[in-house]
N, C-alpha and C positions, 0 to 999 in steps of 0.2 A: 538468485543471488544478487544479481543488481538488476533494475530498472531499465524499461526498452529505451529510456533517453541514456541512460549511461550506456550500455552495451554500443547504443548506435554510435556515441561518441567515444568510445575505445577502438572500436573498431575501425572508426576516421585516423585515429592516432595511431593504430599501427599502417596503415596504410600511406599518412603521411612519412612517417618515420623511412619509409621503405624507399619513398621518391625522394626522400633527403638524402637518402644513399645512406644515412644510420648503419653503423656497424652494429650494436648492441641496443636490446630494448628491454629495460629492465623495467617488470610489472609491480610494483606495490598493493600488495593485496592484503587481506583478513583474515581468513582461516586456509586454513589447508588445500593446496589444489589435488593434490595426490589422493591418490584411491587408498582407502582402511578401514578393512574389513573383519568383520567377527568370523568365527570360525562357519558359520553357517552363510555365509556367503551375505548378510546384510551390515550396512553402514554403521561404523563403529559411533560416528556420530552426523547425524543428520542436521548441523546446525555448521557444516564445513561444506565445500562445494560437493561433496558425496550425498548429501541431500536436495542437492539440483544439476543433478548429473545431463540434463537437457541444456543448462547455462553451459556448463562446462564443453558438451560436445559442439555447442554453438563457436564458441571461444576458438574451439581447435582444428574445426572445420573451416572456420575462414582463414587461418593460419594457412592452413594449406590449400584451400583453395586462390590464396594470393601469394604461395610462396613466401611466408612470414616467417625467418629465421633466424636463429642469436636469440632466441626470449629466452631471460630469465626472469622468473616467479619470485618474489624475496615475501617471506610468511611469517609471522609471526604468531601467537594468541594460543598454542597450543605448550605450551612453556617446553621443549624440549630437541632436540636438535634431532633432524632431517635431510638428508638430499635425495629429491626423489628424480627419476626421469617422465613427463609425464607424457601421457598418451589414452587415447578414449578408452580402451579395454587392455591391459598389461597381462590379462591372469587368461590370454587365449595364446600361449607358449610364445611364441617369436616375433618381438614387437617394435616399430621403430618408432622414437620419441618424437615429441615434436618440440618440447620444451624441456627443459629443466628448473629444481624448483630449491631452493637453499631455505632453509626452516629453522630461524633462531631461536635459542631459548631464553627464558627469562635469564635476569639477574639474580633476583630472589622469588619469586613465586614459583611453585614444585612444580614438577611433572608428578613421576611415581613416589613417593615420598620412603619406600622402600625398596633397596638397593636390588634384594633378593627377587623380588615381583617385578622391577621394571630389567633386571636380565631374562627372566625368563620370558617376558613380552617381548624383550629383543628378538630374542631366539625363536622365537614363534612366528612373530613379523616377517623377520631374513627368510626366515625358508618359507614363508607362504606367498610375498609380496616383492615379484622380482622385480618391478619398478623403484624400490626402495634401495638406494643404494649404500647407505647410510643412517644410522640411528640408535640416540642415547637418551634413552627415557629419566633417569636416574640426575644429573650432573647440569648442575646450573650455570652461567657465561654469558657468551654475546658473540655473534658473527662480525669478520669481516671478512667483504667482498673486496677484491682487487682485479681491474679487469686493465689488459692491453688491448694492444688490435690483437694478437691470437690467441686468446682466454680470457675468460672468466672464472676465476680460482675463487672457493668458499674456503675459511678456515676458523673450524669452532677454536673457543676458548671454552675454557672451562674452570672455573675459582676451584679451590680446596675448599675453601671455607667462608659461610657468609654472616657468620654470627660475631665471627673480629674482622677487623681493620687490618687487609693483609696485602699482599701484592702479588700474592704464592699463585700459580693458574699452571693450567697444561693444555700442551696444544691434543685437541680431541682428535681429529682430521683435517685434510685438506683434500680438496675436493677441485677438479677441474674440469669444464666443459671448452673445448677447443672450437675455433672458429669453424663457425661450418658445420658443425657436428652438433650433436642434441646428446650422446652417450656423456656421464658423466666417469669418470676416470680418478684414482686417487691419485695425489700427486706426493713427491717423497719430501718435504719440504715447504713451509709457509715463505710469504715474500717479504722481500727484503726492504727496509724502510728506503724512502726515496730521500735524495735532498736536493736542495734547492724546490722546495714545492711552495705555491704560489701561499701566503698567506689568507684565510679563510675570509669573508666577507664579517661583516660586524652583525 
């Protein structure tokens, strides 16, 4: 998935991050970290870290071989919204995460471009993939992430409509990973806009 010079140099980063005393370490990635799987037990697509499931277990073993905690995963490229918890094997019953992963969807580019086919993938999904805590195949949007010192809250949007000029959206979920913890949690509520926030750089 990456390169033994990148790998080595991530791995300095989160280890620095960790002597920095870093509260949260948020990972930037490409496709999907989470495990999805066909019903026959093979990668739904091999062009996502399920196709270098050796990267992956590398990633997560030094995690915890260095006590690396607070990651969060932020994904995109798979056009549809996700919160997974992630962990080397989730589908051997009781599993503890070591990461969490929040998976935005496009704005306009589909996922399932059929409503009726991407519920029943839902529903297929949930009950087979209990590291998946969350997911809408179907409804197009954009995440946002808000983090304090005790959370990291995901909260999908989701437009009505992408074909007019509209401002109509609905909050899909909200999603929380608490300091400390790697379980992701629904939360009953999106956050509150802040004020006085510093003006953005040019």
């Amino acid at each position: 998935m990456i390169s033994a010079e990148q790998e080595s140099w991530f791995f300095q980063q989160l280890t620095n991050s960790k002597a920095r005393g870093t509260r949260w370490r948020f990972i930037g990635n490409q496709t999907m970290m989470g495990q999805l799987l066909n019903t026959d037990g093979t990668p739904f697509g091999t062009d996502q870290w399920d196709g270098y499931p050796a990267a992956r277990n590398r990633v997560l073993q030094y995690m915890g071989a260095n006590a690396i905690n607070n990651a969060v995963v932020l994904t995109g490229d798979i056009h549809s919204s996700w919160g997974n918890e992630i962990t080397a094997n989730p589908f051997t019953g009781t599993f503890k995460a070591q990461a969490v992963e929040f998976v935005t969807p496009a704005v306009t580019s589909p996922g399932i471009d059929d409503r009726a086919t991407a519920t029943g993938f839902q529903q297929q999904i949930s009950a087979t993939h209990p590291h998946v805590k969350y997911i809408e195949l179907f409804r197009r949007g954009y995440l946002i992430v808000d983090i304090d010192k005790d959370r990291a809250q995901a909260e999908w949007y989701h437009v009505k409509n992408i074909t007019e000029r509209t401002s109509d959206e609905d909050l899909g979920r909200v999603m929380t990973a608490a300091n400390g913890e790697t379980a992701l949690k629904a939360a009953t509520s999106a956050s509150t806009p802040r004020t006085n926030v510093a003006p953005l750089l040019p």
